[in-house]
N, C-alpha and C positions, 0 to 999 in steps of 0.2 A: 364598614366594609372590611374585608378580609384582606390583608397586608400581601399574601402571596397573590391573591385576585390584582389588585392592583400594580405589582410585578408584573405580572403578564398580560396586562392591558397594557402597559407600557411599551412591555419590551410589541408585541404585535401592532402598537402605534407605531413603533420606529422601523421593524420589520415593512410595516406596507409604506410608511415612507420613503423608505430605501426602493420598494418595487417599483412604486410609483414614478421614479424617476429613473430607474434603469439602472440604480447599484448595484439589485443582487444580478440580476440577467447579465450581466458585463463580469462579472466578479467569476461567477458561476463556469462561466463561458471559459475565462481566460485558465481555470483551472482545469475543469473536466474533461478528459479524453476518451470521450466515448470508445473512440476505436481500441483503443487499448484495452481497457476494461471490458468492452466482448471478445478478444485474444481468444484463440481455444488451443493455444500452444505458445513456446518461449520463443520462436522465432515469430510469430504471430504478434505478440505484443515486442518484441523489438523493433518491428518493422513499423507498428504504429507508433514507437516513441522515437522512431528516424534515425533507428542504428540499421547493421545488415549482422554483423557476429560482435559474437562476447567471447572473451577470452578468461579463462581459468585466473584467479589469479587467490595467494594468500595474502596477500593485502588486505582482503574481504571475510569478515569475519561475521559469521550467523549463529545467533544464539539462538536456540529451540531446543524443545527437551526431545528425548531418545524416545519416551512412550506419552502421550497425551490421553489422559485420564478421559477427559472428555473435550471433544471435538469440534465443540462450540464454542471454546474461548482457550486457542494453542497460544499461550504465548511465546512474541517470536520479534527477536531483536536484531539490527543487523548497525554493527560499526567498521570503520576504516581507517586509514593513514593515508588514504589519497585524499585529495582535494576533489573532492566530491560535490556535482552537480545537482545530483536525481541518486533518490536510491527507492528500488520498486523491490517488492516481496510478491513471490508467485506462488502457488503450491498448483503443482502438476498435475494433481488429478480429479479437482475442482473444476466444477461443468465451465465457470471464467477463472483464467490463469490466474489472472492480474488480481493479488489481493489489495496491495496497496499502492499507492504510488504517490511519493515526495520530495518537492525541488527545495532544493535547499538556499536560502540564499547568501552570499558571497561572505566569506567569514564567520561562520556557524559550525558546528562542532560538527562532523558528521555519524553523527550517530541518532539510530530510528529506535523506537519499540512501539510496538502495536498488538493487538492480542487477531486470531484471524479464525476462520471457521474452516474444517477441513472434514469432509466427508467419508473418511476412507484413509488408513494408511498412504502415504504417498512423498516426494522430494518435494523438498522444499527449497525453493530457491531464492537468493537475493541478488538484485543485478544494483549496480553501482555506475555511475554515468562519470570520467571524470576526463577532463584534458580532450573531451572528445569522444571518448573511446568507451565500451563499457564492458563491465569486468562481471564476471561471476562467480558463484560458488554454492553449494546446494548440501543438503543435508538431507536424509530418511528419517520421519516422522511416523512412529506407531501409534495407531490411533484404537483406541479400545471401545469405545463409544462416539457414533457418527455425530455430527454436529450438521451434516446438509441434508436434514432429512433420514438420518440412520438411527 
């Protein structure tokens, strides 16, 4: 029998054991926020992550490049010096805001990188969750070849 074959008989034994007993459904659950992730705007997905405004801040620092080669894989970094809770990346003019979204937990460096899909030149934003309150800061992303469908 083939060595990768049996890898993944495995891993799908422990996979339906886990369902079977309600780890991933519970797991799944306690992570995903639907509402967020259908956002079609930043006040949109703030209000599902249970803020009402974000405020400007340099504390928030986003890394993404000035022009994006191609559009299906922008990479795009966001770090801080606050005590950061959640930090989510959005890009504005993506049919859903909400490109990422990650809590952080308590003593973890905060700092994110993800790569993300952007259809269209557009801002990109990172919101940062920290003390309460959540912070932003956004950058314009040229995009030369679509990534959603362009």
């Amino acid at each position: 029998m083939n060595p990768k074959r049996r890898d993944t008989l495995r891993l799908m034994a422990v996979i339906g054991l886990m369902a079977s007993t309600g780890l991933i459904s519970q797991a799944q659950a306690a992570e995903w926020n639907k509402l967020a992730f259908e956002g079609k705007s930043l006040d949109d997905v703030l209000k599902a992550l249970g803020g009402t405004t974000a405020d400007k801040s340099a504390e928030v620092s986003l890394n993404a490049p000035d022009i994006a080669e191609n559009g299906a894989v922008v990479p795009v970094g966001v770090s801080t010096s606050l005590k950061a809770q959640q930090i989510a990346i959005l890009v504005e003019k993506n049919p859903n805001v909400l490109a990422a979204h990650f809590t952080l937990p308590a003593g973890t460096e905060p700092f994110v990188g993800t790569r993300v899909k952007m259809g269209q030149t557009s801002n990109v934003m990172a919101l940062v969750k920290a003390d309460g309150k959540w912070f932003v800061t956004s950058k314009e992303v040229k995009v030369t070849l679509g990534g959603c469908g362009g």
